[in-house]
N, C-alpha and C positions, 0 to 999 in steps of 0.2 A: 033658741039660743039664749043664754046667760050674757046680763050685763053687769056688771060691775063696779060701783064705788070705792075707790080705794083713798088711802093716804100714807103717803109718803114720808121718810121721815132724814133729813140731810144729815150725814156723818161730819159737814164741816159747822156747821151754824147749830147745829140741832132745831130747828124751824122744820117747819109740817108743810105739805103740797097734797090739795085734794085735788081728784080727777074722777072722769070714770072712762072705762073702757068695754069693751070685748074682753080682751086677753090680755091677763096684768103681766106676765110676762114679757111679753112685746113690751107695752108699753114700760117698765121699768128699762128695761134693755135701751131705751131709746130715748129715756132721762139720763143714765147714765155714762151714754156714748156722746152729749152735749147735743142731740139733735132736736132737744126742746127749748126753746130759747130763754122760757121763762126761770127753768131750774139751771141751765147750764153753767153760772158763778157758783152752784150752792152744790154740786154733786162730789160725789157719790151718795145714792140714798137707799134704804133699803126699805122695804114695802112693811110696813106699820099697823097697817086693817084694812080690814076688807069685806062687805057686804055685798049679797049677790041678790041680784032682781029679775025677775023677767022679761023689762021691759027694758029698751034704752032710754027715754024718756022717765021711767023711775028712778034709775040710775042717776041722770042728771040732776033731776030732783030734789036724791039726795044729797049730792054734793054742793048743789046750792046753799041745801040746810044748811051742810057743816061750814059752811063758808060765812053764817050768819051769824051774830051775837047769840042768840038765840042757842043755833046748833053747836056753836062752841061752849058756852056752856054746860050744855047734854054732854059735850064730849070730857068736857074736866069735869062730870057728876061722876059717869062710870070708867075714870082713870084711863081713858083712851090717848086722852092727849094732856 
């Protein structure tokens, strides 16, 4: 089964949300219905990128990354965010 790194991107703020999931579907569905508490002032958002992994465990991994000074900068090299 595929996991998922994704990033989010809010139609009201324009501000970024990483995660990872299973199934970005679900999980957008359920940023955008306020049932996550952390995005729910900042929605509607629509899914922005997306890397797939093998592992769950990679998947967090990478969101870690992109959560770091480090990986934010990777992400404004290749105009991701």
């Amino acid at each position: 089964m595929a996991y998922y790194t994704y990033i989010l991107k809010s139609c009201i703020d324009g501000g970024y949300y990483y995660g990872h999931t299973k199934d970005t579907n679900n999980r957008l569905q359920k940023h955008n219905s306020g049932k996550v508490r952390s995005t729910k002032s900042r929605k509607p958002f629509v899914l922005h990128y997306v890397e797939e992994f093998e592992t769950k465990s990679e998947a967090y991994l990478q969101e870690m990354f992109f959560k770091s000074a480090e990986g934010k900068n990777y992400l404004r090299q290749r105009q991701i965010i």
